[in-house]
DSSP file (Angstrom, degrees, kcal/mol; ACC not computed):
  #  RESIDUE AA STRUCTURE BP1 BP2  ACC     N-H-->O    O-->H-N    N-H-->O    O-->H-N    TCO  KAPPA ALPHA  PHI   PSI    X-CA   Y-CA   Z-CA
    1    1 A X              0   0    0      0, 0.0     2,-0.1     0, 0.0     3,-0.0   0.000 360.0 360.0 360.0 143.9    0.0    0.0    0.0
    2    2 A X     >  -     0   0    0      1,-0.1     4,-1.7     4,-0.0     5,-0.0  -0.352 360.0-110.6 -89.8 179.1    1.5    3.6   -1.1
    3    3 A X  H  > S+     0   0    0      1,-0.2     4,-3.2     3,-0.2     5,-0.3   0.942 114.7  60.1 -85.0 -43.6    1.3    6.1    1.2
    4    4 A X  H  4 S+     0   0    0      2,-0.2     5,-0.2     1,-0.2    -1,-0.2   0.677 106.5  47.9 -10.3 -41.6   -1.3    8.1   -0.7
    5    5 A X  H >> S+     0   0    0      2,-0.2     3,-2.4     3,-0.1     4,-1.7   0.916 108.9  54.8 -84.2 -61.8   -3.7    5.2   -0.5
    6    6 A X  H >X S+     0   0    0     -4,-1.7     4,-1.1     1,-0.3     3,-1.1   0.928 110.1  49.5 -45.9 -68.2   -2.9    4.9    3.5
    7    7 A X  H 3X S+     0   0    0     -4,-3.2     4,-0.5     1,-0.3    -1,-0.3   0.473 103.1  54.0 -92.9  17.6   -3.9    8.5    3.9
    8    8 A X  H <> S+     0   0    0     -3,-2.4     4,-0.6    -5,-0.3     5,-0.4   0.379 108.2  54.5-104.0  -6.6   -7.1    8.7    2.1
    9    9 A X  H <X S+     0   0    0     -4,-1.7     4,-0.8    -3,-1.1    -2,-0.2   0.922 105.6  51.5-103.0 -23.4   -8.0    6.1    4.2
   10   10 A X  H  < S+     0   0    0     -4,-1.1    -2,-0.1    -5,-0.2    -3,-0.1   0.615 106.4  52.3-116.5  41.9   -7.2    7.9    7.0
   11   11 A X  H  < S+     0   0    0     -4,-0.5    -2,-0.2    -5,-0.2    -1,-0.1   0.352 107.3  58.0-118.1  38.9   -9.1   10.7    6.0
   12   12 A X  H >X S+     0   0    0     -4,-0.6     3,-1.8    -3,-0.1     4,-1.5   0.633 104.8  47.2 -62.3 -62.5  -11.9    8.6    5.6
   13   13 A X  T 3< S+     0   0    0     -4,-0.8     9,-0.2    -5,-0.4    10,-0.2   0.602 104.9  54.3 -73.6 -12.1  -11.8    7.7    8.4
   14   14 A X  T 34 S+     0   0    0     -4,-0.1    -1,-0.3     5,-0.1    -3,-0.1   0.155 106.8  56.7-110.0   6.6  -11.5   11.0   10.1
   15   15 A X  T <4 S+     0   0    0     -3,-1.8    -2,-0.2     2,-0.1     2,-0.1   0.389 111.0  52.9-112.2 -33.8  -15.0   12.5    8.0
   16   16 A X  S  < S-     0   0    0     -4,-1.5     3,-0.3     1,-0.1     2,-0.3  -0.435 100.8 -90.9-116.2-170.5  -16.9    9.5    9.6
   17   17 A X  S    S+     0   0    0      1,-0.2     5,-0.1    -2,-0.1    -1,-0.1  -0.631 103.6  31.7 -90.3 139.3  -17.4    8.1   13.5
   18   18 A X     >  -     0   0    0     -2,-0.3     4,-2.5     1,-0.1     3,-0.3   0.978  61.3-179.0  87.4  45.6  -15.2    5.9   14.5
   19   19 A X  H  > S+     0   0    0     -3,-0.3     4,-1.8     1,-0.2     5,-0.3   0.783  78.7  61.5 -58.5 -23.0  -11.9    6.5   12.8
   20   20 A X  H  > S+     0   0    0      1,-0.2     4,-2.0     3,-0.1    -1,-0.2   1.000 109.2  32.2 -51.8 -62.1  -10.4    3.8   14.4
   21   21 A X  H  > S+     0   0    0     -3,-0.3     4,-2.4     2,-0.2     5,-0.2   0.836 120.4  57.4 -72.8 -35.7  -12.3    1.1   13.3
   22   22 A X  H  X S+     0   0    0     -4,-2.5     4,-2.1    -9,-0.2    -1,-0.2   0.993 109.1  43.3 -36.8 -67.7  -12.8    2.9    9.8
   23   23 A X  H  X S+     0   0    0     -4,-1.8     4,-2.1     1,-0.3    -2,-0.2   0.759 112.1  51.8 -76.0 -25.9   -9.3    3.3    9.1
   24   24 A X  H  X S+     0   0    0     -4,-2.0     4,-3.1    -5,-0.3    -1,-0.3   0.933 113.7  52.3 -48.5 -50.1   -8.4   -0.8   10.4
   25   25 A X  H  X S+     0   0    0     -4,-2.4     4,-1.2     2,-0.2    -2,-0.2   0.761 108.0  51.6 -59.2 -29.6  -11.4   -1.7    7.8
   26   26 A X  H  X S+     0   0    0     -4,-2.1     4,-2.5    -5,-0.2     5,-0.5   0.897 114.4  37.3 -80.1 -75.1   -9.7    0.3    5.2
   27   27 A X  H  X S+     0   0    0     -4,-2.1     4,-1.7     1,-0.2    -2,-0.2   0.883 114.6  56.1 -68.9 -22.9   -6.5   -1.2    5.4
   28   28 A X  H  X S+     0   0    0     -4,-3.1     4,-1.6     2,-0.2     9,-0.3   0.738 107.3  47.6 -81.2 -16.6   -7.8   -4.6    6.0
   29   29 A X  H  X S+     0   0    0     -4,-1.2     4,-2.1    -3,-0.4     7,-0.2   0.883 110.3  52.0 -32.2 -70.0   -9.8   -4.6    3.0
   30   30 A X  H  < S+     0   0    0     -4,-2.5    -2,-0.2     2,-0.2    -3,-0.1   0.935 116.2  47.0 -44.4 -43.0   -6.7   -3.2    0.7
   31   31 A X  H  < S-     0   0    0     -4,-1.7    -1,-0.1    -5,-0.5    -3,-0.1   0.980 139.2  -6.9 -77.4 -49.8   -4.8   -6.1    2.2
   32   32 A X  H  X S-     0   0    0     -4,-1.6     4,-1.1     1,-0.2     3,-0.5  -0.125  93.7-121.8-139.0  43.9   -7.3   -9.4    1.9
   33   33 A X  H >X S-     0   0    0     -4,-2.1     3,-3.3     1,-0.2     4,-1.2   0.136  70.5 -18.6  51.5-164.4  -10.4   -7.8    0.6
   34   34 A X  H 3> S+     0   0    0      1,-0.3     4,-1.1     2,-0.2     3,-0.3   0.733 137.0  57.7 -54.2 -35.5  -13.8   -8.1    2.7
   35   35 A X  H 3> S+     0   0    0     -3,-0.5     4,-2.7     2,-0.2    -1,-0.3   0.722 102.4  56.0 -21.1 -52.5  -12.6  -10.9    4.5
   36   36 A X  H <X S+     0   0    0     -3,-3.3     4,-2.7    -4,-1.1    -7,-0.4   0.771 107.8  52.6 -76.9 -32.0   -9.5   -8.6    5.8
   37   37 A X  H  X S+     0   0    0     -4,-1.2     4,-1.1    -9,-0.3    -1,-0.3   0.667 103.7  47.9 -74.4 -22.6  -11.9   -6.2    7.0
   38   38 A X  H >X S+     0   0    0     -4,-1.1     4,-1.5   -10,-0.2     3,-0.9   0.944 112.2  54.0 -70.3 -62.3  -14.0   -8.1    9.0
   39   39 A X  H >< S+     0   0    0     -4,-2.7     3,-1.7     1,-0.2     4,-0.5   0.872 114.1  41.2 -28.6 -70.3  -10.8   -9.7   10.7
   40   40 A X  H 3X S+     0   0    0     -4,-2.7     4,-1.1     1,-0.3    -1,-0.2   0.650 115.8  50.0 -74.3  -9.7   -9.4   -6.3   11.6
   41   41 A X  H <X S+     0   0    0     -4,-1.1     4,-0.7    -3,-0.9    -1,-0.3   0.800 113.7  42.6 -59.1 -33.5  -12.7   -4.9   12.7
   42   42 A X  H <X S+     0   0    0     -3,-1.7     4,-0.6    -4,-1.5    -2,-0.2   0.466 113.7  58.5 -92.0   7.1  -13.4   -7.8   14.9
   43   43 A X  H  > S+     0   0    0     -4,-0.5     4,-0.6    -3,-0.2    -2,-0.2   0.678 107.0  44.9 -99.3 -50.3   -9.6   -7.4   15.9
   44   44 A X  H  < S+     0   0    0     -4,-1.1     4,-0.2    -5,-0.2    -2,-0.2   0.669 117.6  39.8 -66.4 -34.6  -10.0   -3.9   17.1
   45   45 A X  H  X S+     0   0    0     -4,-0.7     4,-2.6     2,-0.1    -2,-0.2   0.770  99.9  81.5-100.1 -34.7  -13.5   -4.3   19.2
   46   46 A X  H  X S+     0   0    0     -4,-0.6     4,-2.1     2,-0.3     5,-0.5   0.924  96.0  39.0 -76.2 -38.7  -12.2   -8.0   20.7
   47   47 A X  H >X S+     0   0    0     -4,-0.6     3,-3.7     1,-0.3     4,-1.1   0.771 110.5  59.1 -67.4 -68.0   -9.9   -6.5   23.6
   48   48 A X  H 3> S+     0   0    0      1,-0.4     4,-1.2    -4,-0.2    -1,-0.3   0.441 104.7  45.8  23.2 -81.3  -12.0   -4.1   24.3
   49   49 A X  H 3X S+     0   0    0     -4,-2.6     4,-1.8     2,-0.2    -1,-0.4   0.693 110.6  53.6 -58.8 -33.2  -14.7   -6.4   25.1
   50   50 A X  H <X S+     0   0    0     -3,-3.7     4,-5.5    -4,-2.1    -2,-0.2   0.956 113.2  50.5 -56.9 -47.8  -12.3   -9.0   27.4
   51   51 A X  H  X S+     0   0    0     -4,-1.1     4,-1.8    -5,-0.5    -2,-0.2   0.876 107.6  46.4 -38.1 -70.0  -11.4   -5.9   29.2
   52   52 A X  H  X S+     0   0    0     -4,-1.2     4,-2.0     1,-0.3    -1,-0.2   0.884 117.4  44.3 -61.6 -66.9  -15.0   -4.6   29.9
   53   53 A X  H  X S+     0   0    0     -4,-1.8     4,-2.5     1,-0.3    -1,-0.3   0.892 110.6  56.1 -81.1 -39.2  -16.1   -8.0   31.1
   54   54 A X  H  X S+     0   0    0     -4,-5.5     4,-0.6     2,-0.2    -2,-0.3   0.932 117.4  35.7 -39.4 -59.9  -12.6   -8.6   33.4
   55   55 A X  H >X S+     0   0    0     -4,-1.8     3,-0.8     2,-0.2     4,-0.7   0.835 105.0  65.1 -67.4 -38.2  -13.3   -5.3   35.4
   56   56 A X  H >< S+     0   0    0     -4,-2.0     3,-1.9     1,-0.3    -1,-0.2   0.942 105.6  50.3 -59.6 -58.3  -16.9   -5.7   35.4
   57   57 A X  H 3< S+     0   0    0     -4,-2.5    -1,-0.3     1,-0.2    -2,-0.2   0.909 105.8  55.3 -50.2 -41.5  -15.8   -9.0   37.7
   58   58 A X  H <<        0   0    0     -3,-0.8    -1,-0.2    -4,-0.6    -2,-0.2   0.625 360.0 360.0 -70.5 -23.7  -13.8   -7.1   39.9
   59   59 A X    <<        0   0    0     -3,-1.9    -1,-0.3    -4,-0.7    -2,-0.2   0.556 360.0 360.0 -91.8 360.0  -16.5   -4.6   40.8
């Protein structure tokens, strides 16, 4: 991926909510097409979610 390509994806990602997850969905597209974007979206949200439910025990 050029760098041109990398920075329209993130400013895509920086026009819509969630530039995080945008701009992982964008490069994981480029890389292995729709597939690659579902990975790195579900890649992005996963800790996220361990986390939440670990402290949630604690309390």
């Amino acid at each position: 991926m050029d760098s041109k390509t990398f920075m329209d994806g993130i400013a895509l990602g920086q026009v819509t909510p969630g530039p995080i997850v945008i701009t992982a969905a964008f490069v994981g597209y480029l890389l292995q097409g729709f597939g690659g974007s579902l990975v790195a979206m579900i890649s992005i949200f996963t800790p996220s979610f361990f986390n939440i439910d670990h402290y949630r025990s604690l309390l």
